[in-house]
N, C-alpha and C positions, 0 to 999 in steps of 0.2 A: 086325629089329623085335623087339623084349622082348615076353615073354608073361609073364601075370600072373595071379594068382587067388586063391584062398584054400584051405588045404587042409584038413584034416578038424578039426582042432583049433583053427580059426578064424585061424589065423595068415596073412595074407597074405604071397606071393611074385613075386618076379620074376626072368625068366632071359632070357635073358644079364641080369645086372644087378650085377654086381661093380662096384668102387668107380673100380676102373682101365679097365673094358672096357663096350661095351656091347654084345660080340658074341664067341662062341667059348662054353667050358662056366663062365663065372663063373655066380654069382646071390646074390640078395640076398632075406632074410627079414626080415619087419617082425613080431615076433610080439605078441598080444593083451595079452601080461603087462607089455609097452612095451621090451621088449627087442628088440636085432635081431641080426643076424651076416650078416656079406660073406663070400663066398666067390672068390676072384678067380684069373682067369685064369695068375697066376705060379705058383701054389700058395701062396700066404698067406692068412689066415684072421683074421677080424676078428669078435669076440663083446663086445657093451654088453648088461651085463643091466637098462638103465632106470633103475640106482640108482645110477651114477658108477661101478659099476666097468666094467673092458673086459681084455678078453686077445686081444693080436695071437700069431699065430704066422708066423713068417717063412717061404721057401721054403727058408730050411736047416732046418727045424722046431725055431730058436729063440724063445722063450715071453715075453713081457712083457707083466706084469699090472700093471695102473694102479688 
């Protein structure tokens, strides 16, 4: 079951909460500024800063920015 909260900077989170899992060390942050970032159980990393851009990094720690 995901657990969820807000942490000091008012950004709400959730863990396990990756985009692919809903169980093991993924999580997902929803943060106040309307940005958010996955973090996911392969090792890939998803960042939207709210204003159309986004940067994935893959499990090789290859980078693309939209």
């Amino acid at each position: 079951m995901p657990r969820s909260g807000t942490n000091s900077q008012g950004n709400s989170y959730t863990t396990p909460g990756g985009s692919n899992s809903n169980s093991g060390s993924s999580y997902h942050y929803s943060n106040s500024n309307g940005s958010y970032y996955y973090s996911n159980d392969n090792g890939s990393t998803y960042y939207n800063n709210g204003s159309g851009s986004s940067t994935y990094t893959s499990p090789s720690g290859y980078v693309s920015k939209k």
